[in-house]
C-alpha positions as CSV (number, residue, x, y, z in Angstrom):
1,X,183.7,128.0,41.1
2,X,181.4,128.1,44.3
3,X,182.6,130.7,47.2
4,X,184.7,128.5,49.1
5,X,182.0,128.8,52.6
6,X,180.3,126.7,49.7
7,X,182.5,124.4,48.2
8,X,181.9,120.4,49.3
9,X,183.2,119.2,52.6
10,X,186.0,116.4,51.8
11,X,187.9,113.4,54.0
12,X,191.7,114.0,53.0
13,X,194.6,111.1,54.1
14,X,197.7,112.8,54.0
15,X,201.1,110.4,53.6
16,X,204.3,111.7,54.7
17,X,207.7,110.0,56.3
18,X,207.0,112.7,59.7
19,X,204.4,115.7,60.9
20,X,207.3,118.1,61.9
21,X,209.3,118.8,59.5
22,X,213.0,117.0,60.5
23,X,214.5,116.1,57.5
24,X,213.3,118.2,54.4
25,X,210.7,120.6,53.1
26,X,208.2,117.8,51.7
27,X,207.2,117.4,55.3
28,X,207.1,120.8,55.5
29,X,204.6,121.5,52.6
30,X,202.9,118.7,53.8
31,X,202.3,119.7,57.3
32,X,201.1,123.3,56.4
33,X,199.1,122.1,53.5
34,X,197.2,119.7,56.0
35,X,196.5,122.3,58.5
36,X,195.1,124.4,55.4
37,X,193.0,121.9,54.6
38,X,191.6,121.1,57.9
39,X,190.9,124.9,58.5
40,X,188.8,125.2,55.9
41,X,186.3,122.8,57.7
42,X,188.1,119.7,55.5
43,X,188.0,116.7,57.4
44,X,192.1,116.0,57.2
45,X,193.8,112.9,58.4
46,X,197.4,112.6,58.3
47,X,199.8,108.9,58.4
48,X,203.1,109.4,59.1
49,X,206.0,106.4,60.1
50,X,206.4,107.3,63.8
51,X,205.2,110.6,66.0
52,X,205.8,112.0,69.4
53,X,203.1,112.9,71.8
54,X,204.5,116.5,71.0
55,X,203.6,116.0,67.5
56,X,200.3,114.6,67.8
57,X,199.3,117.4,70.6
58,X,200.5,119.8,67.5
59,X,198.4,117.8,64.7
60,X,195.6,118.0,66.9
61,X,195.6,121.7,67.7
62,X,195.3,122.6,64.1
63,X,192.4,120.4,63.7
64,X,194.4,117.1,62.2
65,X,194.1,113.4,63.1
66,X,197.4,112.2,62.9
67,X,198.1,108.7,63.0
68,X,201.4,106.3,63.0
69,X,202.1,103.8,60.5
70,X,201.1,100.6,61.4
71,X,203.8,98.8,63.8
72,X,205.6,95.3,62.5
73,X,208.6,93.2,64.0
74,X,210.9,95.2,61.2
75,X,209.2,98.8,62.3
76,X,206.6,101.1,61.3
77,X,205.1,99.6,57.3
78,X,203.1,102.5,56.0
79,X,202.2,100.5,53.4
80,X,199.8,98.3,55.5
81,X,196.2,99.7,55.8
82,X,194.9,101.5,59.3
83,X,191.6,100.5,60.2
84,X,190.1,104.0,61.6
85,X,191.6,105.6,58.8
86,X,189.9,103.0,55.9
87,X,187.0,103.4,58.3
88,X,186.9,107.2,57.7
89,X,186.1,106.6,53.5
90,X,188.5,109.9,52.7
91,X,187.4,111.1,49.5
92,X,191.1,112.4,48.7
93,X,194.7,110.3,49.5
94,X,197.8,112.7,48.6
95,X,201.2,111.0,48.4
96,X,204.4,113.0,48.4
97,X,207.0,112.4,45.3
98,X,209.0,109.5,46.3
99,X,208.5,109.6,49.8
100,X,205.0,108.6,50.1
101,X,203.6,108.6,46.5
102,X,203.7,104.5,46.6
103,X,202.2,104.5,49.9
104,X,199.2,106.7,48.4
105,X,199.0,104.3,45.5
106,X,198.5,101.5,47.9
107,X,196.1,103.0,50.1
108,X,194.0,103.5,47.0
109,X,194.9,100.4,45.0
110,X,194.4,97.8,48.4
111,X,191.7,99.8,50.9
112,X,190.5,102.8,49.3
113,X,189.1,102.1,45.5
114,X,186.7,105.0,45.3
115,X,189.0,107.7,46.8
116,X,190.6,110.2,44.4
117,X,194.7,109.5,44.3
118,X,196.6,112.6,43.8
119,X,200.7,112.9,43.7
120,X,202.5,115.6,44.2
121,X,206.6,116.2,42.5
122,X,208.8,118.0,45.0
123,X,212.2,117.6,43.8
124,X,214.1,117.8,40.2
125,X,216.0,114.2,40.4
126,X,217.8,114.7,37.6
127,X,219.1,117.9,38.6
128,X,219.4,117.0,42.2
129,X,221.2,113.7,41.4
130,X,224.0,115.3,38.9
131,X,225.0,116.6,42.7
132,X,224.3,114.4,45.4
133,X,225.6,110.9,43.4
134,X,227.7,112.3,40.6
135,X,229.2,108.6,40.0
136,X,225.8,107.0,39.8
137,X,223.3,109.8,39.1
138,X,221.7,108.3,35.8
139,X,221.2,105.2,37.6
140,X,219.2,107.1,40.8
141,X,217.9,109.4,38.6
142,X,216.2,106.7,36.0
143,X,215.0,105.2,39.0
144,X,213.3,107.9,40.9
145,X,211.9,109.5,37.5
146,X,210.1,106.0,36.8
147,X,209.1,105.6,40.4
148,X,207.2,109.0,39.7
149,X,205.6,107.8,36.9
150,X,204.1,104.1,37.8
151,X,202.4,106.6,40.4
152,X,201.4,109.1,38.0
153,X,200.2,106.8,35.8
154,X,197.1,105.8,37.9
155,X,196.5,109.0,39.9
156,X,193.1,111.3,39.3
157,X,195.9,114.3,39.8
158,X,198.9,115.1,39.1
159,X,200.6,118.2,40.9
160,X,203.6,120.0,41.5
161,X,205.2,122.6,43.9
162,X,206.0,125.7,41.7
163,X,206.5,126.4,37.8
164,X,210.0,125.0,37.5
165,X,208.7,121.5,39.3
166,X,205.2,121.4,37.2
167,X,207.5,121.8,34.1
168,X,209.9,119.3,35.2
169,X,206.8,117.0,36.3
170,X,205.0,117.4,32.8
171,X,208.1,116.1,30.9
172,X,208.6,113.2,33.1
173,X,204.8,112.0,33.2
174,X,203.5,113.9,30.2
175,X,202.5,112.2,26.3
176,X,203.2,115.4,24.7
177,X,198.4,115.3,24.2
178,X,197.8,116.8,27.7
179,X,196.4,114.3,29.0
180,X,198.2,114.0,32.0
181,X,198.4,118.0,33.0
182,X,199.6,118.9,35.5
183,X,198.8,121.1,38.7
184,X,200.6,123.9,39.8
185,X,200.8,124.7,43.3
186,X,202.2,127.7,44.8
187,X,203.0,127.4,48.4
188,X,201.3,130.1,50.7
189,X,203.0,132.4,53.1
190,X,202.8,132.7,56.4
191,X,203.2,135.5,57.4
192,X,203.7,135.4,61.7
193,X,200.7,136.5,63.8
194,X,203.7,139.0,65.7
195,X,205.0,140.5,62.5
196,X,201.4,141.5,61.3
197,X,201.2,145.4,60.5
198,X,204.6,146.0,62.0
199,X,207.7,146.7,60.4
200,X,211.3,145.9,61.8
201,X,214.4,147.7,62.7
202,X,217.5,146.2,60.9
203,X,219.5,144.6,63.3
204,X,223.5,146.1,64.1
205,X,225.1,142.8,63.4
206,X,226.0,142.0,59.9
207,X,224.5,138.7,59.8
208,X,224.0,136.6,56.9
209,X,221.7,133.4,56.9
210,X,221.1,130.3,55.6
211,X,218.4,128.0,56.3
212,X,218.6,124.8,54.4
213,X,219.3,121.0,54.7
214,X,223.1,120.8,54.8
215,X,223.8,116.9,53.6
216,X,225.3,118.1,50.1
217,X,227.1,121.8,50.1
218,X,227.0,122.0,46.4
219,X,223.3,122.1,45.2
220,X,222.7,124.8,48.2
221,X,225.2,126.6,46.9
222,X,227.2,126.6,50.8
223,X,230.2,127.0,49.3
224,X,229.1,130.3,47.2
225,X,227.3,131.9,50.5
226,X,230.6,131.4,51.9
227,X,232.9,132.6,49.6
228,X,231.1,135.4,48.9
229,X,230.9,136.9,52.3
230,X,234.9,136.6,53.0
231,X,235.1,138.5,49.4
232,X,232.9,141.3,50.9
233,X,234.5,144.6,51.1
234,X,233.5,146.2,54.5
235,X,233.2,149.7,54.8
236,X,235.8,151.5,57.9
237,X,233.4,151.3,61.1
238,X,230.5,148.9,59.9
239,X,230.9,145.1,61.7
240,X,232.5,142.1,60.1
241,X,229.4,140.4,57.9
242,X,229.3,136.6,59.6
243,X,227.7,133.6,57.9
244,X,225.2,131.9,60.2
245,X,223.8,128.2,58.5
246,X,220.9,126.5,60.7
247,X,220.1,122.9,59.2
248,X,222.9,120.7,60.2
249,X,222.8,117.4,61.4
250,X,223.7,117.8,64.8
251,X,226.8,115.8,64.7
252,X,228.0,117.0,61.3
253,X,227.9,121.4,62.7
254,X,231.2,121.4,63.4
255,X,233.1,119.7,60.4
256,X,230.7,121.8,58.2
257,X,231.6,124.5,59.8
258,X,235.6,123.6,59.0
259,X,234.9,122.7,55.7
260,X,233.4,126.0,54.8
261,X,236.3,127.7,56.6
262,X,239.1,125.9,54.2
263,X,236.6,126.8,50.9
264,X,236.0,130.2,52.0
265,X,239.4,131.7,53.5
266,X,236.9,133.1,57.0
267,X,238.0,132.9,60.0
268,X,236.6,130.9,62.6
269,X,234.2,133.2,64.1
270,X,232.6,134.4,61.1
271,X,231.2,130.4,60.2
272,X,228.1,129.8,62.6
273,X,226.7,126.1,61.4
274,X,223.3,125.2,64.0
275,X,221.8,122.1,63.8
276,X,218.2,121.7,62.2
277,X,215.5,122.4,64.5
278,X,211.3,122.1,63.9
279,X,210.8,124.4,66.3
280,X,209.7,127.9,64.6
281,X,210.7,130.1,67.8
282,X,214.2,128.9,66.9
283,X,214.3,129.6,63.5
284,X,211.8,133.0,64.0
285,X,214.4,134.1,66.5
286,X,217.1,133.1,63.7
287,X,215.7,134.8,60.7
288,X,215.1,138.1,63.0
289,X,219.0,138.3,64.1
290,X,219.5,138.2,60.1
291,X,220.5,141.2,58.2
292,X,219.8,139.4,55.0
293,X,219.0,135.6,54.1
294,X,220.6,134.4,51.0
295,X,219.9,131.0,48.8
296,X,222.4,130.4,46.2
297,X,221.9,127.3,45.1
298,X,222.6,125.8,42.1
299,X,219.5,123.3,42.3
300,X,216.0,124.0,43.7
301,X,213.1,122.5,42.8
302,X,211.1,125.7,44.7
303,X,213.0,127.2,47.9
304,X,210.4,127.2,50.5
305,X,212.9,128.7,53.3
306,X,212.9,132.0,51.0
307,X,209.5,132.3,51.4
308,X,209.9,132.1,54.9
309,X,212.2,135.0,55.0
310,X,210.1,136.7,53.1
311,X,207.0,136.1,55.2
312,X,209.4,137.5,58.1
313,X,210.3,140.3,56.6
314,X,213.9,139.5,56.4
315,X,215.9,140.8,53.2
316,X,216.6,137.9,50.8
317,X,218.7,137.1,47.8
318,X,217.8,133.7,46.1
319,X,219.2,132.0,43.3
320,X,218.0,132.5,39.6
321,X,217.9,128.5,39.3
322,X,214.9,128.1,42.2
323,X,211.1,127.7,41.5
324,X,210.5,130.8,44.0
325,X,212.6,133.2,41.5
326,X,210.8,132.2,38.9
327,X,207.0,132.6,41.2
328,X,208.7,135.8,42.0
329,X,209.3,137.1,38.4
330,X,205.5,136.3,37.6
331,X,204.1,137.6,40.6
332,X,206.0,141.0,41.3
333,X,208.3,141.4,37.9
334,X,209.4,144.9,39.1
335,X,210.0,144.7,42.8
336,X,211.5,141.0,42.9
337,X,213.7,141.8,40.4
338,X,216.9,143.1,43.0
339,X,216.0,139.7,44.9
340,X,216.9,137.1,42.5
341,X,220.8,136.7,41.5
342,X,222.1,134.5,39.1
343,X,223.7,131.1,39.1
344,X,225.3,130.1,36.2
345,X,227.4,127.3,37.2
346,X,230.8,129.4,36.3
347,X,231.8,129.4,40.6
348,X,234.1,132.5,40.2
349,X,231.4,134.7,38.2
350,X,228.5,133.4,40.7
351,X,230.6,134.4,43.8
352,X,231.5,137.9,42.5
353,X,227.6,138.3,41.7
354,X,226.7,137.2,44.8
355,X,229.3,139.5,46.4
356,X,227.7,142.6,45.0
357,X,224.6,142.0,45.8
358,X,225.4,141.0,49.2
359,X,227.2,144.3,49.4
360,X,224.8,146.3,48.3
361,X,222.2,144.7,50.5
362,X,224.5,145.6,53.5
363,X,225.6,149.1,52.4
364,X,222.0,150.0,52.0
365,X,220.6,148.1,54.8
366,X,217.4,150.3,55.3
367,X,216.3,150.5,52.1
368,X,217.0,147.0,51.8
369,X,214.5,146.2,55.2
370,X,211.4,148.7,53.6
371,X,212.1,146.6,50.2
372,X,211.7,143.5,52.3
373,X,208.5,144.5,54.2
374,X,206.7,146.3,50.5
375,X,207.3,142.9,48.7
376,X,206.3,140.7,51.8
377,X,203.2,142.9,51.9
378,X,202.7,142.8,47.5
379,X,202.8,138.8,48.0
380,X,200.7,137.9,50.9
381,X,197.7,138.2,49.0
382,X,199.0,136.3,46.6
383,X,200.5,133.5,48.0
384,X,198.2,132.0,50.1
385,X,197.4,128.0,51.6
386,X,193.6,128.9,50.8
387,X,194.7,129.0,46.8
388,X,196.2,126.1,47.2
389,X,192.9,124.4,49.6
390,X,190.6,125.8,46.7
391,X,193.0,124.5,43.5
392,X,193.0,120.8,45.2
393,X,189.4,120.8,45.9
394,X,188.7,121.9,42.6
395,X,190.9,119.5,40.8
396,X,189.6,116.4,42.6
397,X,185.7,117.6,42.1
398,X,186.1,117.4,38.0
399,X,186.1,114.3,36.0
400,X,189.6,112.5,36.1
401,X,192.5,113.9,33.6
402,X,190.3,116.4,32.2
403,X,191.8,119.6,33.9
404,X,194.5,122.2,33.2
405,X,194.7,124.6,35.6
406,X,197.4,127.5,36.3
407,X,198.4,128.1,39.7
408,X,196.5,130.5,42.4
């Protein structure tokens, strides 16, 4: 393939529910892989349902035109087609799982025949439902899944967020022929402009973090976090470990809070719930108080708030059942191996796995910090948003369905 100072200028249209990410990590991925895209000279426009002059100032500065869906008596309809933006002729529309794959469709189907149409999976529904709607998860699951696929079924490409995703994704969309492969995309790191070169000092608090959406406890695995830190055994003279969790609703903090309090026997001052926040001095600021960051969750399509850890430099322990162990595993087998703890569904074995490896994180808390900052430094190179740029220009500049490509 061509260097990429050579590779073919293209018009993206990005569709997401919101530019900062608010409610979950597709609008994450989405913003960073926008700002990727327009930084390597891409011409990138982004429709979202509603923005704030905050968030267009924001869009702007990375070289994004971000627009609001088009405005009706029952709200913002994303589905309706934006003039400047079908004026623009974008080469590429990307749609988002279930939260903006249909819009994609339309945009293609209605206003854009010639553009490419490419979808991208984010979430295992079938593993996410057995969780979130235990009483009806066959019926959201069939649902979603063939949501997914009406999509699929007319887009140029199909990708995915990670290996456990683009293996979920094949056998949802896939005929068992390979004609409908699938694209892996690994997210990139980024790794903060103030943390470049520099190694940190491991903090005096014992303070354990969580960064995730907190709607269901279960799949996150709140409950395990929790119960292994009050099963902790401290060592005379080293501080109390504390759980902090940033990624509440606001109003929900404090009965999460309580509710993790009853399951885990800690007392009060040792549960810190925050509410979720899109502003990355808050969560920077978060993740450098942390002596270690853990995900245990029992579902996780990839885990992209480990990465972020990870890009900080911050210890972390994530679960075996997460699309970043398994990128892990296949990027640095040796030295992510102490990083990724198993979850096996038994909730008494998982919590006293969790609790040694907490515990020896803690006990050997500079070793565990120079671990943190050689495997940051291993995966940088690796993990990168200019992979993922060159893997999506590439795929949408062969002929339709004809490409199987691994990830960066």
């Amino acid at each position: 393939m061509p260097g990429r100072g050579k590779q073919r200028k293209l018009c993206f249209k990005l569709a997401c529910d919101e530019w900062l990410p608010r409610t979950g990590g597709i609008s994450q991925f989405n913003r960073s892989l926008a700002i990727a895209l327009a930084r390597n000279g891409h011409r990138t426009l982004c429709v979202v349902h509603q923005a704030s002059r905050e968030e267009f100032q924001d869009a702007a500065d990375h070289g994004v035109v971000l627009f609001t869906a088009a405005p009706t008596p029952d709200g913002p309809m994303p589905y309706l087609g934006i003039p400047d933006v079908i004026a623009a002729r974008p080469d590429v529309v990307i749609g988002h799982d279930i939260v903006s794959g249909s819009v994609a469709w339309a945009y293609v189907k209605h206003y854009l025949p010639e553009a490419k149409l490419m979808q991208i999976v984010h979430t295992p529904h079938a593993q996410n439902e057995a969780y979130k709607r235990p009483k009806a998860a066959t019926e959201y699951t069939e649902f979603r899944e063939e949501q997914i696929r009406r999509v699929a079924v007319d887009a140029d490409v199909i990708a995915a967020v990670g290996p456990q995703l683009a293996r979920r994704a094949e056998a949802i969309i896939g005929n068992a022929f390979g004609v409908l492969p699938v694209l892996q995309l690994d997210p990139g790191m980024d790794v903060p402009d103030s943390h470049a070169g520099r190694r940190r000092k491991p903090p005096a608090n014992f303070t354990i973090m969580m960064l995730t959406r907190t709607g269901h406890v279960e799949p996150k695995g709140l409950d395990l976090a929790a119960r292994a830190i009050a099963a902790l055994k401290v060592r005379p003279g080293a501080p109390l470990p504390d759980l902090l969790v940033r990624g509440a609703q606001p109003k929900t903090c404090d009965d999460l809070r309580r509710r993790l309090i009853k399951l885990s026997g800690l007392s009060p001052d040792r549960v810190d719930v925050r509410p979720f926040t899109p502003d990355h001095t808050v969560v920077t600021r978060d993740l450098e108080r942390a002596a270690l960051f853990v995900m245990p969750s029992r579902v996780e399509g990839f885990g992209l708030a480990g990465l972020e850890a990870i890009a900080h430099g911050t210890p972390a322990l994530v679960s075996s059942k997460s699309g970043l162990a398994e990128t892990l595993a296949t990027k640095l087998p040796m030295p992510a191996r102490s990083m990724v703890v198993d979850v096996t569904g038994d909730d008494d074995v998982d919590v006293a796995q969790w609790c040694r490896a907490i515990e020896w994180s803690l006990d050997n808390l500079q070793a565990s910090f120079d671990h943190a900052h050689e495997v940051r430094d291993l995966l940088a190179p690796m993990l990168t948003w200019e992979h993922v740029v060159d893997a999506i220009v590439e795929s949408v500049t062969v002929p339709s369905r004809t490409l199987h490509v691994a990830s960066p």
